[in-house]
N, C-alpha and C positions, 0 to 999 in steps of 0.2 A: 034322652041320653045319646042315641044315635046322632041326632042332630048337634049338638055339643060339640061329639066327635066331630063328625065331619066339617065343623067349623075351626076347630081346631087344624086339621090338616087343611083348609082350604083361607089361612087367615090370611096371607099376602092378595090373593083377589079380591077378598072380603077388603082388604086394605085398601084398594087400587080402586073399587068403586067409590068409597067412603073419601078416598082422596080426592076423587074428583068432584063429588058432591059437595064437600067442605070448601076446596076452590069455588064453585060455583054460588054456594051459599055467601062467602065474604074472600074475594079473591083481595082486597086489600091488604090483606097480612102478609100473604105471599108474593105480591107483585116486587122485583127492583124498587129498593126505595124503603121499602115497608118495613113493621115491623123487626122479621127476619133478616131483614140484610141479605137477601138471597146470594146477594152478589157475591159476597164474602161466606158467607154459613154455606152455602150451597155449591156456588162454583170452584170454592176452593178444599174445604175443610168434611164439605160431602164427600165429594168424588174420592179426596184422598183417601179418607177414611174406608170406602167399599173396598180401594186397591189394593190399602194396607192388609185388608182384612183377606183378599185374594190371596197377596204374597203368604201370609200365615197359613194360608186352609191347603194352596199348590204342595200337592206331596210330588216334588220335582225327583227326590232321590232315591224311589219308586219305578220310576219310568224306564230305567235305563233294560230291562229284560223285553220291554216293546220295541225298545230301537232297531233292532233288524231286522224287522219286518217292514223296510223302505217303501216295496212298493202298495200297502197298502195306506200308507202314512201319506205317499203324494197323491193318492186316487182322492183321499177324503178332505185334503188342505186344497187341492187344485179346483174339485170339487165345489167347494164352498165358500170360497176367496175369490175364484176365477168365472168359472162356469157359471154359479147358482147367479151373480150381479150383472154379470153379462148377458143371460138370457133374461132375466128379468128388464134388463131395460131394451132388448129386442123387444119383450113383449107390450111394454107401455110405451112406447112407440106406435102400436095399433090403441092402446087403450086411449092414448091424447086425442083422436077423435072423439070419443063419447062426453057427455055432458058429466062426467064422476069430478068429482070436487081436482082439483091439479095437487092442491097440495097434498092430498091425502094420497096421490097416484108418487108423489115426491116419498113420499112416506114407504110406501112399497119397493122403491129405490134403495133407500136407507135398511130395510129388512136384509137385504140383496147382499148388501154391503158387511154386515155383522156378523162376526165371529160364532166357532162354535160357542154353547155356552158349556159352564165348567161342572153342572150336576146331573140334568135332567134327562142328559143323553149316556152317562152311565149308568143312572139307574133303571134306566128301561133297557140299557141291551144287559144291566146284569139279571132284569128281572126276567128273563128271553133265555139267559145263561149263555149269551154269548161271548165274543172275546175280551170282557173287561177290561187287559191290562190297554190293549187297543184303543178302547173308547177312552179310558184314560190318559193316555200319551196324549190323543189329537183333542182331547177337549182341552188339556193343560198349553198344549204347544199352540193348539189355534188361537189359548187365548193371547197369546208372549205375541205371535205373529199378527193378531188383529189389531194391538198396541200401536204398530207403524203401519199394516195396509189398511185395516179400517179408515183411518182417514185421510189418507190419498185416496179410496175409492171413493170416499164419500165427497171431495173436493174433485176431482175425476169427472163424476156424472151428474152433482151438483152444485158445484160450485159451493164457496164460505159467506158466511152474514156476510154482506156487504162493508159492516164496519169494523169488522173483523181481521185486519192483513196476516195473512196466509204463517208468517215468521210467527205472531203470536199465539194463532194457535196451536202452532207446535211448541213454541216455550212454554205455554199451557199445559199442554198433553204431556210433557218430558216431568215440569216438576210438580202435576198433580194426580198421573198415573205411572210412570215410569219408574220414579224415585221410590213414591210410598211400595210399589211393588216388591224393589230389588231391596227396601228394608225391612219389608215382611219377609223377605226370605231369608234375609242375614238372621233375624228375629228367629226363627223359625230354627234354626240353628240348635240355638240353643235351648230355645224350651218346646222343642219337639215331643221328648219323653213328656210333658207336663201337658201339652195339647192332647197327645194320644190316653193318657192316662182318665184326663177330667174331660175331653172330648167338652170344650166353651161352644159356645150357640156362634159363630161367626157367621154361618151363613143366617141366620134368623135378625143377626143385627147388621148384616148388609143389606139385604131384605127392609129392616126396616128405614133406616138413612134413602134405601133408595125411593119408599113412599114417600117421606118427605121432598126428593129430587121430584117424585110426579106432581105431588102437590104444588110445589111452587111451581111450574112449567106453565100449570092448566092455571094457575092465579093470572099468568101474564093473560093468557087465551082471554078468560071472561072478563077481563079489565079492560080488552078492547072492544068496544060495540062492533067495530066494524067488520069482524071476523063471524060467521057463517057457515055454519056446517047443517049441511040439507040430511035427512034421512038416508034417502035412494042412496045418495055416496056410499052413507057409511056401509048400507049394506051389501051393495055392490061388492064392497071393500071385500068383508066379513066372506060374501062368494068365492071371491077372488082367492083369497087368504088359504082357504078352506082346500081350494082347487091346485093351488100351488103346492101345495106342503104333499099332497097325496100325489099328485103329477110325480115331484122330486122324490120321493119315496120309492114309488114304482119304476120308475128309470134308475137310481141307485140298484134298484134291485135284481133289475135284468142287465146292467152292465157286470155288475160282479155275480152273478151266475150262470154268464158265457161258459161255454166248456175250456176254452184255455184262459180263463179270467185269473188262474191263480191262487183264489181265495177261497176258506171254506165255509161252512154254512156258518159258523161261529164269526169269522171276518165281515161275512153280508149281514148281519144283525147289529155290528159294530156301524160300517158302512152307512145303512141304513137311518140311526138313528142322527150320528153324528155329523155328516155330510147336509141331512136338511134341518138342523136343531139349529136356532138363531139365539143368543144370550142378548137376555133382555138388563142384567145386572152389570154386563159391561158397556152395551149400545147405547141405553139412557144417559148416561154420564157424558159420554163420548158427544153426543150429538150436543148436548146442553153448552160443551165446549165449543163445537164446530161451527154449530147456529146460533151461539151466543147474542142475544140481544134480538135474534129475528122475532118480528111480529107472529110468523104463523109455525112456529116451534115446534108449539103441542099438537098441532094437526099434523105436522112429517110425523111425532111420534104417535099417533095412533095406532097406523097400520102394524107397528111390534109391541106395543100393548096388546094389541088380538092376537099378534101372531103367537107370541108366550103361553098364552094358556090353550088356543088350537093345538101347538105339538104338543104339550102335556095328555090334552084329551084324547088326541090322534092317536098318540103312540100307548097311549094306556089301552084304548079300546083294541089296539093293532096285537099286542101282547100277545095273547092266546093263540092266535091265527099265526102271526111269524114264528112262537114257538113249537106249536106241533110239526110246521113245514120242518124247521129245524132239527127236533129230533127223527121227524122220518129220513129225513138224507143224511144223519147221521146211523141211521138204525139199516143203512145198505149194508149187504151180505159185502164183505171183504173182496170176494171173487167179482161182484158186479163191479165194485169201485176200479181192482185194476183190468179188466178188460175196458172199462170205461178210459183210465188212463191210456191205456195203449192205441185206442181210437183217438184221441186228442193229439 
């Protein structure tokens, strides 16, 4: 029964192996050409569909009671737009020495470059009880914002398929995320009362359209002999991944609890999650557009296949520990807090 359960909560991973396996087992279905039409079912009618289903779930008119709170709105979009893809390719910069696969190190690139995502980092800073509406503004705005800097960064540090010109894939990105978006939100308008009442599975059926995007990704992969991916990399990778997410964690964490930082332990908890959280449901899409056609696709997307469920397990086991910190600096005597202020 236990086990049930927790297939039940864990069926999008359980999804993402079985996806890759079924690619593996008969990548002919899935490859350009085949059966599915990937070209058309996937690059178009996918993608839209996750966006549409975005614009439906964004509770945009919600948001406006987090807007004054500016500056911790630019610490966690600067953060993780700016900083998090820029040190990232400082650091594989030393890592292009090492014999680690390139494309899987391109792959880590593309993590760098990804928006917050829109769930996973609210529900762990609400499970923390930290500042919720916060985590919400910048998972909702980072994703509006990652719409147009996502892929300038990702054309930025690596360049577009080669058969790709740079115009199309923005006329790509405008009318098969941009559009479906801003019509899930008109949508949304109106049957807001009706969403909120019957509460539809949307994200479980973006979820699923996006196993179908992994599937067909890895169809191209094992169609081609010539592509090779060695052990050592991947786990390298897996280190890497592992070491990143916790690095960016703990430095979110000592910038926002400098003494004049501003922010209170409810803001670092927000901070925290949302600042190193990477969306795997808008990144997969996006890339599938950017690298459209590239032969080694599914090897850049590895490294945020692993990174998606490392922050999940990250921040789930982190839980406990950032919450007790939290209610002890909130459980200071009154008088410590403002002598404290007065020192600052």
């Amino acid at each position: 029964m236990r086990l049930l359960e927790r297939m039940r909560k864990e069926w999008f991973m359980i999804g993402i192996v079985l996806a890759i396996a079924g690619a593996k087992l008969e990548p002919s279905i899935g490859v350009n050409g085949g059966p599915l039409k990937p070209e058309i079912t996937v690059s178009y009618i996918a993608v839209a569909t996750i966006f549409f289903n975005s614009g439906l779930s964004l509770k945009t008119e919600e948001l406006t009671s987090a807007l004054v709170h500016i500056k911790l709105h630019l610490f966690i979009q600067i953060f993780t737009l700016a900083f998090f893809p820029a040190t990232i390719w400082l650091f594989l910069q030393l890592l292009s020495i090492t014999p680690i696969n390139e494309w899987l190190l391109k792959g880590l690139q593309t993590v760098g470059c990804m928006p917050p995502p829109v769930s996973s980092a609210v529900i762990l800073t609400k499970a923390v009880g930290g500042n919720e509406a916060a985590a919400i503004f910048n998972s909702a705005f980072g994703s509006f914002l990652g719409i147009v800097i996502t892929p300038l960064l990702l054309l930025l540090f690596l360049g577009s398929s080669s058969s790709v010109p740079f115009t199309s894939v923005f006329s790509q990105l405008f009318m098969t995320v941009v559009v479906p978006l801003i019509i899930g939100q008109i949508v949304r308008r109106y049957v807001k009362d009706w969403l909120e009442r019957k509460k539809p599975p949307l994200g479980a059926a973006s979820s699923s359209v996006l196993l179908l995007i992994i599937y067909t990704t890895f169809c191209d992969t094992f169609s081609n002999p010539s592509i090779d991916l060695d052990t050592v990399s991947l786990v390298l990778v897996l280190f890497i991944i592992f070491s990143v997410q916790l690095s960016f964690m703990l430095l979110t964490f000592l910038f926002s609890t400098r003494n004049n930082s501003g922010f209170t332990p409810a803001d670092t908890v927000a901070i925290i999650f949302c600042s190193t959280h990477k969306s795997l449901t808008l990144g997969i899409p996006m890339l599938k557009i950017v690298f459209a056609g590239h032969e080694h696709l599914s090897l850049i997307s590895v490294p945020l296949l692993i990174y998606h469920p490392v922050q999940i397990l990250l921040g789930s086991v982190l839980v406990p520990t950032i919450k007790s910190w939290m209610v002890s600096r909130q459980k200071k005597p009154l008088w410590t807090r403002e002598v404290l202020a007065t020192l600052e």
